[in-house]
C-alpha positions as CSV (number, residue, x, y, z in Angstrom):
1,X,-5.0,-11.7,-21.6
2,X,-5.8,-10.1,-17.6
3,X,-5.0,-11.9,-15.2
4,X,-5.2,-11.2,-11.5
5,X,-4.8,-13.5,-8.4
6,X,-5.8,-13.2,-4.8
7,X,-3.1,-14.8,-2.9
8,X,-2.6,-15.5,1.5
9,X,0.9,-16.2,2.6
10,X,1.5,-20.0,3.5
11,X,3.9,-20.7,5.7
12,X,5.7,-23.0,3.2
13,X,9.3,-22.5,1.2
14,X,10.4,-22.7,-2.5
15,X,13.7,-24.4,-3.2
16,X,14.6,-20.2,-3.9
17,X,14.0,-19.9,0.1
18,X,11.0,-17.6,-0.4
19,X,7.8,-17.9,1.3
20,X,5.1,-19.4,-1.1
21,X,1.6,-17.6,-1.5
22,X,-1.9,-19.5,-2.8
23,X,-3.1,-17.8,-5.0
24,X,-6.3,-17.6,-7.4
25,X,-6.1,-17.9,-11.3
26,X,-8.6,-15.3,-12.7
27,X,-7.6,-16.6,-16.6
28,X,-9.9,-17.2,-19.0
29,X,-8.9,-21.1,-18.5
30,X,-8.8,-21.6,-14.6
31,X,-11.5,-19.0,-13.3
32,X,-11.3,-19.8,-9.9
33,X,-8.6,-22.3,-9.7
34,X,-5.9,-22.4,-6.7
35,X,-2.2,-23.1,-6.7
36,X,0.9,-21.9,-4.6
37,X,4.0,-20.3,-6.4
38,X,6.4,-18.3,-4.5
39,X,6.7,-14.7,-4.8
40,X,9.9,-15.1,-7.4
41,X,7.7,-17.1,-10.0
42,X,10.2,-19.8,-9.5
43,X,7.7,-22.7,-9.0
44,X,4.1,-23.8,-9.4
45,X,2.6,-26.0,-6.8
46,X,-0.5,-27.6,-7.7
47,X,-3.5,-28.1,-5.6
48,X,-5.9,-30.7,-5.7
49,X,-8.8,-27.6,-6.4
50,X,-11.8,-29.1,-8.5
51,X,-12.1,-27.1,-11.4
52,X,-15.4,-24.7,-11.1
53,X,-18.6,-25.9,-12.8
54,X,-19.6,-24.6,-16.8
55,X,-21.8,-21.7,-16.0
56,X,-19.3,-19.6,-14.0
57,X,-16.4,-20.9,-16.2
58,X,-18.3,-19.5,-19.2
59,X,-19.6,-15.9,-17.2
60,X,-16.2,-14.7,-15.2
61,X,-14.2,-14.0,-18.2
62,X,-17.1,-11.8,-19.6
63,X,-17.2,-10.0,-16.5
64,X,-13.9,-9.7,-16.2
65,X,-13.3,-8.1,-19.4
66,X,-16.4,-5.5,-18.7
67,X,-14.5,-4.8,-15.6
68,X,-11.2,-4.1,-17.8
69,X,-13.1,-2.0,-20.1
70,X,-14.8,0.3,-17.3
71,X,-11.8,0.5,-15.7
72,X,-9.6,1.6,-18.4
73,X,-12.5,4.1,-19.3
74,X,-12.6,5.8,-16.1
75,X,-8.6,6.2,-15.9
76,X,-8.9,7.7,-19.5
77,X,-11.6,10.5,-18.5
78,X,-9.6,11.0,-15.4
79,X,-6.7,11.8,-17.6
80,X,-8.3,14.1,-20.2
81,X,-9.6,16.1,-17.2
82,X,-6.7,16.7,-15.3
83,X,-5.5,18.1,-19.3
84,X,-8.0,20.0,-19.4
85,X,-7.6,22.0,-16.1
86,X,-4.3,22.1,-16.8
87,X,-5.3,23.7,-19.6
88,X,-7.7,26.2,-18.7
89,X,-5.2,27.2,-15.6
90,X,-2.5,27.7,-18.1
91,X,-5.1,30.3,-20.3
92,X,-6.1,32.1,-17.6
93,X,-2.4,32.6,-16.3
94,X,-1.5,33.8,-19.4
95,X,-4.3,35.8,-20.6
96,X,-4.9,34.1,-24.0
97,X,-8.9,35.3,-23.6
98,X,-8.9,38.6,-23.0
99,X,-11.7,40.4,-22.2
């Protein structure tokens, strides 16, 4: 499952003396919803955040996942082309086509 959070630095501790972060859950159960954790994972803090409505509940994770998908996509042709100048720079060093 992807998950990715936007997070802002409160000016709270954990009991592991780090600073604690609020952050956004992005998971296919909490789209939306905000807690605090410090940076170590140690602890969850919950916050009173109302969960989101049906509608966007039911669309984030779809997008989400489209998102992935693109994403993953691009970084794959990316990759295959810097092979394949890699590639053709190493055939023309070493004169594999001759003329």
């Amino acid at each position: 499952m992807w998950r990715q959070t936007s997070e802002v630095t409160l000016d709270e501790y954990c009991t592991c003396g780090k600073r604690t972060v609020m952050v956004t859950s992005w998971t296919d159960n909490n789209p939306g919803r905000r807690y605090a954790t410090c940076k170590g994972w140690l602890q969850t803090f919950c916050v009173d955040d109302p969960p989101m409505c049906t509608r966007p509940r039911q669309i984030i994770p779809g997008l989400l996942r489209r998102i992935n998908l693109a994403e993953a996509e691009l970084a794959s042709k990316k990759k295959r082309g810097e092979v394949a100048v890699v590639c053709y720079c190493y055939f023309m060093d070493h004169d594999v086509f001759p003329s």
